[in-house]
C-alpha positions in Angstrom: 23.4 26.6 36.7 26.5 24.1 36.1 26.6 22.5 33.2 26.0 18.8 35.0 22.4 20.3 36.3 21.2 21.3 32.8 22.0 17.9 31.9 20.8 16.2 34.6 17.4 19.0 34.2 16.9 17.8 30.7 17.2 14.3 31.2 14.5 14.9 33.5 12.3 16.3 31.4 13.0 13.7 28.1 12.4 10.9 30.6 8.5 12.4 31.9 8.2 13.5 28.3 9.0 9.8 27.3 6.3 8.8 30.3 3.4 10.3 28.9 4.5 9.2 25.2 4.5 5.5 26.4 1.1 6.3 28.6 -0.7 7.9 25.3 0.9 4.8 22.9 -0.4 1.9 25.1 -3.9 3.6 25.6 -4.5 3.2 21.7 -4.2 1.1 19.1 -1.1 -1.2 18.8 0.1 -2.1 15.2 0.3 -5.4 15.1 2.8 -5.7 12.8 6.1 -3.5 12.6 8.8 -3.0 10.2 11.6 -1.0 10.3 14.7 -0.2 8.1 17.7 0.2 9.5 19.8 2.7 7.9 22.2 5.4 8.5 25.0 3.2 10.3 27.9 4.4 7.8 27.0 7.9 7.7 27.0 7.9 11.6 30.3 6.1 11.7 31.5 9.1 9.2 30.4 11.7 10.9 32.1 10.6 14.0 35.7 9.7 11.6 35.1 5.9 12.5 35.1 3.4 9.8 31.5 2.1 8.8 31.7 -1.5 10.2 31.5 0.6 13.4 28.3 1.9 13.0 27.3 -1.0 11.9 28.5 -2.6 15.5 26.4 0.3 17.3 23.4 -0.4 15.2 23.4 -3.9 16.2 23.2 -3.3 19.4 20.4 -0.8 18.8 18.1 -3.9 17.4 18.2 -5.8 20.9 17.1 -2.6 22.3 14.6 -2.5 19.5 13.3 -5.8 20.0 12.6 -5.4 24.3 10.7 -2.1 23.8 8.5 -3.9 21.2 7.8 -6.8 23.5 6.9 -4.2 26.2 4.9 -2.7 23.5 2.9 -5.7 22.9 3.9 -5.6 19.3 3.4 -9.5 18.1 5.5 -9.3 14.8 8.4 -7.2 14.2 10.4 -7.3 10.7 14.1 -5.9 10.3 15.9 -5.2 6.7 19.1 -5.3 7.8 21.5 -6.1 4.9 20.1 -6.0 0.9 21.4 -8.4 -2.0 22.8 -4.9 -2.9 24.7 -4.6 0.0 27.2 -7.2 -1.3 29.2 -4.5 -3.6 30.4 -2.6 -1.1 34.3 -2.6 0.0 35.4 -5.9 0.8 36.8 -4.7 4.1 33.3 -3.4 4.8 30.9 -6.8 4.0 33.6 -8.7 5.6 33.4 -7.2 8.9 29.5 -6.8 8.3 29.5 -10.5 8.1 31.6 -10.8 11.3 29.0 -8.6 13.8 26.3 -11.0 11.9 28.0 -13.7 13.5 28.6 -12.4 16.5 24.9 -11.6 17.3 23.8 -14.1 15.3 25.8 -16.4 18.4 24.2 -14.1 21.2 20.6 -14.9 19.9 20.7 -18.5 19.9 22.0 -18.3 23.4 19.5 -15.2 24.3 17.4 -16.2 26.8 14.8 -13.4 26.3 13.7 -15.2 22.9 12.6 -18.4 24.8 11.1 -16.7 27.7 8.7 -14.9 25.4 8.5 -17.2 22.9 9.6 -15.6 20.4 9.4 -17.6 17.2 12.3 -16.3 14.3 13.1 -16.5 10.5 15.6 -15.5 8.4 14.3 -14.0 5.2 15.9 -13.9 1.9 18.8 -15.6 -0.3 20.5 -17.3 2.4 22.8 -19.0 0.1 24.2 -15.7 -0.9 25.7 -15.5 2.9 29.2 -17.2 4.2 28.1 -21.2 5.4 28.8 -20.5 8.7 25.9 -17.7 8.8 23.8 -19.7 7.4 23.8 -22.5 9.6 23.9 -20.1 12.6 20.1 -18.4 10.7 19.0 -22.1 10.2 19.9 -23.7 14.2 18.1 -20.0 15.5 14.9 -20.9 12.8 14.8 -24.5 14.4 15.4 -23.9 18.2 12.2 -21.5 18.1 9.7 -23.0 15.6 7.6 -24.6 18.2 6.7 -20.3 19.3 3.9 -19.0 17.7 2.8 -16.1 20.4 5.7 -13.3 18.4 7.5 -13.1 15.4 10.8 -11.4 14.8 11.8 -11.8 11.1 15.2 -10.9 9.8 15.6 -9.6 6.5 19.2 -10.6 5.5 20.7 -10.6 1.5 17.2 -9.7 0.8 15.6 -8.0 -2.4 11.9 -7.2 -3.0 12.0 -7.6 -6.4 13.6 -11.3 -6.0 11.5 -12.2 -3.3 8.6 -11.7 -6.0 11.0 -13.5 -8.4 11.5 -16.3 -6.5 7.4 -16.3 -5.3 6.6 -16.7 -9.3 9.2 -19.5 -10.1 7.7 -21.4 -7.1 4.3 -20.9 -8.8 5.7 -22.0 -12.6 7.2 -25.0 -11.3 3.5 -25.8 -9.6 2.2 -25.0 -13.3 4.6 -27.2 -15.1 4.1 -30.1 -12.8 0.6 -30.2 -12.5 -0.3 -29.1 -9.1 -2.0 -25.7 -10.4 -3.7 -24.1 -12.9 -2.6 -20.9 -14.4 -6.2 -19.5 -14.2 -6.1 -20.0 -10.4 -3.4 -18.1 -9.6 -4.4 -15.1 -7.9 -3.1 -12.6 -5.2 -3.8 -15.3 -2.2 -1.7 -17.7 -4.5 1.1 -15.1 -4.5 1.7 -13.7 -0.6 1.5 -17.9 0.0 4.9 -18.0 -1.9 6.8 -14.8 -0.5 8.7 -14.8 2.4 6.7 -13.9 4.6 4.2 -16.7 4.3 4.6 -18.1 7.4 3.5 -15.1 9.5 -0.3 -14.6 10.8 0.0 -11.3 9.7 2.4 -10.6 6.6 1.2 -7.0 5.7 3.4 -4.4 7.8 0.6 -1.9 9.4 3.9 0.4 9.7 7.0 0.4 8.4 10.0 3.1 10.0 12.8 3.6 8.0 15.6 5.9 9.9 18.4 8.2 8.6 16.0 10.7 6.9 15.7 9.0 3.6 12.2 8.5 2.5 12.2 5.6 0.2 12.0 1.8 0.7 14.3 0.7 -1.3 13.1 -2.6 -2.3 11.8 -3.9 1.1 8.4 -5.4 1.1 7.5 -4.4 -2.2 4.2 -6.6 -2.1 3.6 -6.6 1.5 3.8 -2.8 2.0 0.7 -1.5 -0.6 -1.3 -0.2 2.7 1.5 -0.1 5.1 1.7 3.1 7.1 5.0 5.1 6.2 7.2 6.9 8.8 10.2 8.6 8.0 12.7 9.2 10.7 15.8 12.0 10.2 17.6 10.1 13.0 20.8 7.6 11.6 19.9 4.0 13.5 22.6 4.0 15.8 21.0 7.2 17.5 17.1 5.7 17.1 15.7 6.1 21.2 12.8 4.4 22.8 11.3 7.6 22.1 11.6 7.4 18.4 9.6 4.5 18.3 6.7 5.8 20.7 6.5 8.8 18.6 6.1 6.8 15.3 3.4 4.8 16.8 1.8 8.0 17.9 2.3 9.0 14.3 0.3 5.8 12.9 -2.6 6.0 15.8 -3.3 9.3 14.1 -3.6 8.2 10.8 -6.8 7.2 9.7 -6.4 3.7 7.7 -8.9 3.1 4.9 -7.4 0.7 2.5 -8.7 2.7 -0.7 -11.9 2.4 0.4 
């Protein structure tokens, strides 16, 4: 057998394997809500001798592909933490091309015409300040052109931090305090997820969140939102991360049995 046939034999059999996966997925239960760090874009650009803004090119390409096989999924709200507070010490070289594919695809989702047609509704979560003007406005135009959309969510986690996000959720409540509007002794945890960053979403609780690149923490991401979250660890770097990657996770959290503590 030539080499060509055993390629074309095993892309045969990935694409009935991936088949069945999508036909078992879609006959259980969807998560409603799906979160996903992207990571390994450096260490795929390494291992290839590319510099890392490369892989961080190839990963952004990855997310539109993301973001179609979620709408096929019937996922309603999908979360990306794509670039941390902590992100800003790395080389120079390295955050300013980082903030140039931003822009780039930042451009190509106003324009997308996919967002409108499925009414896809977006927001930028984090310290936008932190980010170049430009970006900003670009995250702020994207925010207004779909905040009529209500039917999905795709939230962007950009210069975002857990632990500030909780920061900034109690100096919301403190000026509320100081000017009257609330009472310490009502501040509870309903109080609390109504000041993070993901207020705005009819579901702010991840049911899973998929981090990629075989690293099994979450470094910060969703630190209130993810108590109950299901957890999938994936030893794939995100530029590499396949249709199939996501079906099997889902598979992974259909399996789990979800009790809450109780």
């Amino acid at each position: 057998m030539t080499i060509l046939a055993s390629l074309l034999r095993l892309i045969g059999i990935y694409k009935i394997y991936e088949w069945w996966l999508h036909r078992q997925v879609k006959s259980g239960a969807i998560p409603q809500h799906v979160a996903v760090i992207l990571d390994g874009n450096r260490r795929w650009a390494k291992d290839r001798g590319l510099p890392p803004w490369i892989g961080h090119e190839y990963g952004a390409k990855k997310v539109e592909d993301l973001l179609k096989w979620c709408l096929d999924l019937g996922v309603p709200i999908l979360t990306l933490f794509v670039f941390s507070t902590e992100n800003f010490y790395r080389p120079k070289e390295e955050v300013e091309n980082l903030m140039s594919i931003f822009r780039k695809y930042l451009e190509r989702l106003l324009k997308d015409e996919n967002i409108h047609k499925n009414m896809v509704r977006i927001k930028f979560i984090g310290r936008l300040d932190l980010l170049p003007e430009d970006i900003s406005k670009l995250a702020s135009d994207i925010e207004e052109s779909t905040k009529n959309y209500s039917s999905r969510w795709l939230n962007v986690a950009i210069a975002y931090g857990g632990r500030m996000e909780i920061v900034d959720a109690v100096r919301k409540i403190s000026a509320k305090v100081m000017e009257g509007l609330l009472k310490p002794e009502d501040i509870d945890e309903k109080i609390l997820e109504e000041h993070l960053y993901t207020s705005h979403l009819p579901k702010p609780d991840p049911d899973l969140i998929i981090r990629t690149s075989g690293e099994e923490r979450l470094s910060g991401f969703l630190l209130w939102q993810s108590a109950y979250s299901e957890l999938c660890f994936l030893d794939v770097y995100w530029p590499e991360f396949r249709r199939i990657d996501l079906l099997r996770a889902i598979r992974t959290y259909q399996q789990r049995e979800r009790r809450y503590g109780r």
